[in-house]
Structures are given as C-alpha cells and as structure tokens.
TORTIVEX-627776 format. One line per 10 residues: number of its first residue (from 0); for each residue x, y, z of N, C-alpha, C, O, CB. Coordinates in steps of 0.05 Angstrom, whole numbers. Glycine has a CB too. Layout:
BEGIN
NUM) X/Y/Z/X/Y/Z/X/Y/Z/X/Y/Z/X/Y/Z  ...
***
This chain:
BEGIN
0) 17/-23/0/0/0/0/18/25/0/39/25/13/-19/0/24  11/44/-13/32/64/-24/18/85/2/-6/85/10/30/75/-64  42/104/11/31/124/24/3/143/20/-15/148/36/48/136/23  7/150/-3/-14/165/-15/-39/148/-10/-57/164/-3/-9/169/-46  -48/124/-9/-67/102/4/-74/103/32/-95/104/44/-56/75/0  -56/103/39/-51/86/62/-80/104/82/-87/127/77/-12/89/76  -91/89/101/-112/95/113/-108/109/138/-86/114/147/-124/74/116  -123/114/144/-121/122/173/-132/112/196/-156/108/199/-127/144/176  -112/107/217/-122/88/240/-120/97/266/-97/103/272/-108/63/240  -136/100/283/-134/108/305/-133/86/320/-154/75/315/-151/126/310
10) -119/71/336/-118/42/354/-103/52/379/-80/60/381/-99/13/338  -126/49/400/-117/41/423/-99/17/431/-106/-6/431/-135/39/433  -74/26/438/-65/-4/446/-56/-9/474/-47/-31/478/-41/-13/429  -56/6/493/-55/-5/513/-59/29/536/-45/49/532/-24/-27/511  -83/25/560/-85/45/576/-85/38/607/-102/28/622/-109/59/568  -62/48/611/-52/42/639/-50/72/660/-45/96/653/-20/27/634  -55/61/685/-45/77/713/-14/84/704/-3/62/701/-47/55/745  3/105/699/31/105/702/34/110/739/48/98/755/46/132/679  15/134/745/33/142/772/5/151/789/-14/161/777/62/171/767  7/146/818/-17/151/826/-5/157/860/11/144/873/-40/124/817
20) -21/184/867/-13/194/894/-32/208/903/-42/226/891/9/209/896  -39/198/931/-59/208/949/-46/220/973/-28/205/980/-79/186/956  -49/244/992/-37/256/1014/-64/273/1022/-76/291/1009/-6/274/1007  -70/262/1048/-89/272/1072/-71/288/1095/-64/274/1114/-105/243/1089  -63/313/1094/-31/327/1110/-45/328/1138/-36/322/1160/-16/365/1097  -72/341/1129/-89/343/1160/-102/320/1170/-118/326/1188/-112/364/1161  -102/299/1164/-118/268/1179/-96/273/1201/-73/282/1198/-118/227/1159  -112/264/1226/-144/259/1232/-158/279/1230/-179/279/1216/-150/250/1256  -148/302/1246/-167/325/1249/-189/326/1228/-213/323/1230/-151/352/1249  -179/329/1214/-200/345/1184/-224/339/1184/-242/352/1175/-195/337/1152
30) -224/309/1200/-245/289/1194/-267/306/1211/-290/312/1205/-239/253/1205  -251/315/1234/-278/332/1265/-283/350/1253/-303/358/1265/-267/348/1301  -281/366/1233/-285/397/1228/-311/393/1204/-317/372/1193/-252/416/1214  -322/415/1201/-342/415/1186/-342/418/1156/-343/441/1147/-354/432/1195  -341/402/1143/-329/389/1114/-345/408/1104/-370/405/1107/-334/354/1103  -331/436/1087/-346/450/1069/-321/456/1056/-305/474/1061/-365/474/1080  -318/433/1032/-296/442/1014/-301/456/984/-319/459/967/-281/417/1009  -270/463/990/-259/475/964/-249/459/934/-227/447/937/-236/488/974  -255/458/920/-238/438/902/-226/450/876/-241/460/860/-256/413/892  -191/451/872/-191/460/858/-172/432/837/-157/414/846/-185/488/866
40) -182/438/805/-172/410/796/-154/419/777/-163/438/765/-195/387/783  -131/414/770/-111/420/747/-112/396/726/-119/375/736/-78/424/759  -106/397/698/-106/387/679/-83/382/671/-67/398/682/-119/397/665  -71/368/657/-47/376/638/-34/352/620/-24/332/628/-22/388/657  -36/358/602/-29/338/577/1/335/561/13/354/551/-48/347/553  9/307/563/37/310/551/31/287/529/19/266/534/67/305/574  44/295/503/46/267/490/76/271/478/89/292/476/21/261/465  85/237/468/107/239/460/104/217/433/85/202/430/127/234/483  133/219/414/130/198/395/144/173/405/168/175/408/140/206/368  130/148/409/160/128/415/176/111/389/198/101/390/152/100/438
50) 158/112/368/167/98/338/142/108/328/120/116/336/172/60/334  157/105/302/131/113/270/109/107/282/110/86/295/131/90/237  91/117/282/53/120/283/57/109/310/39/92/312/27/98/257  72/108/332/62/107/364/70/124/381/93/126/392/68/85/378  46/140/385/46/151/414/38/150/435/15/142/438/42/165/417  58/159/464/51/164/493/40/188/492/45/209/481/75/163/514  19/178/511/-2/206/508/-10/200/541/-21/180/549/-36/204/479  0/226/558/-8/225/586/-19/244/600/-6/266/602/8/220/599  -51/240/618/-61/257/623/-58/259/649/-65/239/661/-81/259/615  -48/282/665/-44/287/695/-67/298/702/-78/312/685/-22/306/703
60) -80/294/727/-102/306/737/-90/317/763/-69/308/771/-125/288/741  -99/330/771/-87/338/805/-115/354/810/-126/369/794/-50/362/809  -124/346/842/-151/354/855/-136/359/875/-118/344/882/-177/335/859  -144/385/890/-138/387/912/-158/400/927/-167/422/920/-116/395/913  -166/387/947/-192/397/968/-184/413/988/-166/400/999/-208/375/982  -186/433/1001/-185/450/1021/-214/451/1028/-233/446/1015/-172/476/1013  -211/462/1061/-232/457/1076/-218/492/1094/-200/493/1110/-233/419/1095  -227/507/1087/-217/534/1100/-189/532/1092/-188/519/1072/-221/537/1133  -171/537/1097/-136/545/1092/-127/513/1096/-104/506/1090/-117/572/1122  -142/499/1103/-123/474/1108/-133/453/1086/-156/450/1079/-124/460/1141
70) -110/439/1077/-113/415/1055/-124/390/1069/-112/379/1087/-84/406/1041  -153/381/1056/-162/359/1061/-150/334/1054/-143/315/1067/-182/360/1053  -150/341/1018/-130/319/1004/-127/331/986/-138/349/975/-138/291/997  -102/314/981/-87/320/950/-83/296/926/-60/288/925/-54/328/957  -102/282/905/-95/274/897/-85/280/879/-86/305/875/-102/265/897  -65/259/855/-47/262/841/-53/245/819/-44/222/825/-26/258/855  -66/244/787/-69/212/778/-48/210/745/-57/214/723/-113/203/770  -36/206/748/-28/205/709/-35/175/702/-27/153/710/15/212/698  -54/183/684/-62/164/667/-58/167/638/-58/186/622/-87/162/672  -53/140/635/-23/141/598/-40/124/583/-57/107/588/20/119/599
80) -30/135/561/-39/103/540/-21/110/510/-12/132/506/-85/99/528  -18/91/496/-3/85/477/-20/83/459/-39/66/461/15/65/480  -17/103/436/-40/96/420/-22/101/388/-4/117/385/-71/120/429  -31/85/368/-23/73/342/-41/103/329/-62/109/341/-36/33/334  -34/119/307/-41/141/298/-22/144/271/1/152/271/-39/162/320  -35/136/249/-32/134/219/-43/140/207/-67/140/213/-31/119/208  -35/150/182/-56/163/168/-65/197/165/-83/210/154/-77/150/180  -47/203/178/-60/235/185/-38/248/184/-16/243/194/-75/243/216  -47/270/166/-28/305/167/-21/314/198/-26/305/220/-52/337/153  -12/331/189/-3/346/218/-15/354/237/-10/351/261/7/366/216
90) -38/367/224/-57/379/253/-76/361/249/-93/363/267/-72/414/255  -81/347/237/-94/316/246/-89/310/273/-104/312/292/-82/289/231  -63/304/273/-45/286/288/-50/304/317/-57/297/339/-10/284/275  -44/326/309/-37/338/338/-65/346/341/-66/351/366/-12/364/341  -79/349/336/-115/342/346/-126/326/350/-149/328/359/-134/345/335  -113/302/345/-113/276/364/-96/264/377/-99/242/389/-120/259/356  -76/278/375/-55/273/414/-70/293/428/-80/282/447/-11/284/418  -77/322/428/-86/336/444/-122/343/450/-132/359/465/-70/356/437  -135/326/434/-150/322/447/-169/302/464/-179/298/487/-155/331/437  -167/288/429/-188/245/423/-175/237/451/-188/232/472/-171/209/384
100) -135/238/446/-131/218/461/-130/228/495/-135/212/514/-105/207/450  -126/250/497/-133/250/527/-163/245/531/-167/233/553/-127/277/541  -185/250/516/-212/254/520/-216/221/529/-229/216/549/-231/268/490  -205/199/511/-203/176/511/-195/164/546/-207/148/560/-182/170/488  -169/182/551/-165/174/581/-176/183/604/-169/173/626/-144/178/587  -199/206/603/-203/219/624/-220/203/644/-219/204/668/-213/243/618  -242/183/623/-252/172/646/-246/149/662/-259/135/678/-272/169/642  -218/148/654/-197/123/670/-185/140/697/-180/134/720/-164/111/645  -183/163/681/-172/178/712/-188/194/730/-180/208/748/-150/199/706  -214/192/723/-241/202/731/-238/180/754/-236/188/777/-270/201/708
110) -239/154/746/-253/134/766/-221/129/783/-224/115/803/-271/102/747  -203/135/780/-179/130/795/-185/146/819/-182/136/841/-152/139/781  -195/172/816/-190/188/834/-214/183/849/-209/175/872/-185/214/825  -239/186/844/-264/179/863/-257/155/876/-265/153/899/-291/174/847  -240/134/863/-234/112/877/-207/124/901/-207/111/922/-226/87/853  -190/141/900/-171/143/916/-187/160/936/-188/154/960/-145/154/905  -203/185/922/-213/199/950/-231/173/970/-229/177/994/-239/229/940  -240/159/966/-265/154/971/-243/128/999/-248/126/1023/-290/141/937  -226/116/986/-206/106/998/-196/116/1027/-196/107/1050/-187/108/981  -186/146/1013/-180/162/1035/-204/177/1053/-199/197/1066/-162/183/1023
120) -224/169/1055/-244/175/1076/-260/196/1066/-282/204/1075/-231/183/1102  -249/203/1047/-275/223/1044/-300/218/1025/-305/195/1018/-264/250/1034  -318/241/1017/-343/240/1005/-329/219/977/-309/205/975/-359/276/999  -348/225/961/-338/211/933/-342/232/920/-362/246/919/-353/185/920  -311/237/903/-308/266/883/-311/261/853/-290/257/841/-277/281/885  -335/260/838/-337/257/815/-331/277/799/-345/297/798/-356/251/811  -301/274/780/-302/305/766/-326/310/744/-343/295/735/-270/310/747  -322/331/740/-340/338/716/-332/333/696/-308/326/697/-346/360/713  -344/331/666/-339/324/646/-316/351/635/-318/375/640/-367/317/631  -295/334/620/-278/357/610/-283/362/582/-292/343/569/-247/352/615
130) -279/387/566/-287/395/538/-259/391/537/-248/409/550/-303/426/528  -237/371/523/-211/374/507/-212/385/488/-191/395/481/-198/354/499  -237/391/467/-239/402/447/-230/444/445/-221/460/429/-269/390/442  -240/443/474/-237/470/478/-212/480/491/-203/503/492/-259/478/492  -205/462/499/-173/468/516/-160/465/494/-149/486/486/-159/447/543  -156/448/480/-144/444/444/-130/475/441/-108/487/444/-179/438/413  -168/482/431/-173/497/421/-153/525/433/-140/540/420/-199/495/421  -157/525/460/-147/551/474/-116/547/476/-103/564/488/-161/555/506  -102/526/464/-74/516/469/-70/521/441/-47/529/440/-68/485/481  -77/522/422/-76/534/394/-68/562/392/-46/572/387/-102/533/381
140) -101/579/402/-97/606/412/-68/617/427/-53/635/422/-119/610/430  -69/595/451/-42/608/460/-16/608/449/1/626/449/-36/598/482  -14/586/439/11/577/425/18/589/399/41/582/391/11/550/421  1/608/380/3/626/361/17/659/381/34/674/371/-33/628/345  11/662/398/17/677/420/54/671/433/66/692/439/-10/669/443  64/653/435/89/645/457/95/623/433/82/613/415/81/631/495  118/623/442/137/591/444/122/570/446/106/567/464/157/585/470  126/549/420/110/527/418/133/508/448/156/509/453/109/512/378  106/489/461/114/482/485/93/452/470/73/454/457/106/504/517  108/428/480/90/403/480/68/393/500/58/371/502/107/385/481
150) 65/417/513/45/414/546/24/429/535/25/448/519/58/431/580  2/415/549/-20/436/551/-37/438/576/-41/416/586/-40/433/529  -46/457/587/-54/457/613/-67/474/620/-63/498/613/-39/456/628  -92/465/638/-114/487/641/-126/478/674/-125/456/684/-142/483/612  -136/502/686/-146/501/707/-175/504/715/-185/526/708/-134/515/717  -195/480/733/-224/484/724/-232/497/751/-256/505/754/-242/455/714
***
C-alpha cells in the first residue's frame, strides 16, 4: 500500500495507571471539622512519539480539596496510553494527541480518583466532564501567541 493510500487508523493499544498519589496532610483532624470544601482540579497533557505512528499520550489530573486554609486531600493521577495514529497530516495528528486521546483517558482517571478519595475517607469526588476540544482549542490560541511548548494545561 503506497503512502498516498494508506488509511487512517486510530488504535488504542494499551491504557494504563503510570503514577498515582494520594496525601491527607491534616488526617485525623479534618475528619472533626465541618467538611465545606474547596476543590480545585488542574489538567495537563503531555504526548510523545516512541516509533513511527506510536504515541505516549499522558493525562495528569491533580484535585486538591481545602476545607478553609487547610488541605483535606491531594490527589495526584497520570493516566497514559499508547496509542497507534496513521494516516494523518499534521494537525490531524496533533488534534488527536491533544484532544481524542486525552478525552479517551479521562474517564480512566475520573474513576482513579473517586476511587482514591473515597479510599482516603472522604465523600466521593466525581469530576466533571472535561471539553478537550476546547482546551485544544485555547492551546492553539495560546501557542500562536508564545513559544511552541509540548504541554497543555488548564485550570477548572
């Protein structure tokens, strides 16, 4: 099959936990006090090439709950996957490392984390649904603006 043919494939091939960290700084206390939290959640996307048509594509989440000035918890989740990507021009490509494929991982690292808070004693923290399409989008915007950077990152 000659390039000019050749199709385009998007294949998942493998989505794993890389790194995962939970820290409660104030347990026990926190637990007596009157649970009216704060939550603030960070995003941030890295992909890389490892050979022809495969990429590491990894999405960091970080939640961190405050309860007045003091930290309830801090989780931490990067969730990866290796995904097969052929077939596609340039901003193809990089519109689906920076968006499909994190969009693909989020609800792996959605359920990591409800599963770690929930571990760590507290309520159960369901994030909200994320738009990658629009952070893309605003990482476009920015990056016509600054120094092209392989990160993208947004705060909800």
């Amino acid at each position: 099959m000659s390039e000019a043919t050749q199709e385009q494939r998007f294949i998942i091939q493998k989505i794993y936990t890389k790194d995962i960290s939970f820290e409660s700084p104030n347990a026990p206390g926190i637990f007596t006090s009157d649970f009216k939290p704060a939550l603030e959640v960070n995003l941030n996307v890295e992909s890389k090439s490892l050979e022809e048509g495969i990429y590491h594509v990894v999405l960091r989440v970080t939640a961190t709950t405050k309860v007045e000035e003091r930290t309830a918890f801090l989780c931490e989740v990067e969730q990866a996957g290796i995904f097969t990507l052929v077939g596609f021009g340039d901003e193809e490509l990089s519109y689906l490392l920076g968006s499909q494929c994190p969009n693909t991982l989020f609800p792996y690292a959605r359920e990591v984390v409800s599963d770690l808070v929930a571990r760590g004693g507290f309520p159960q923290l369901l994030l909200e649904p994320v738009n990658f399409d629009a952070m893309y989008q605003e990482h476009l915007h920015n990056q016509s603006s600054q120094p092209q950077e392989n990160t993208q990152e947004t705060a909800q």
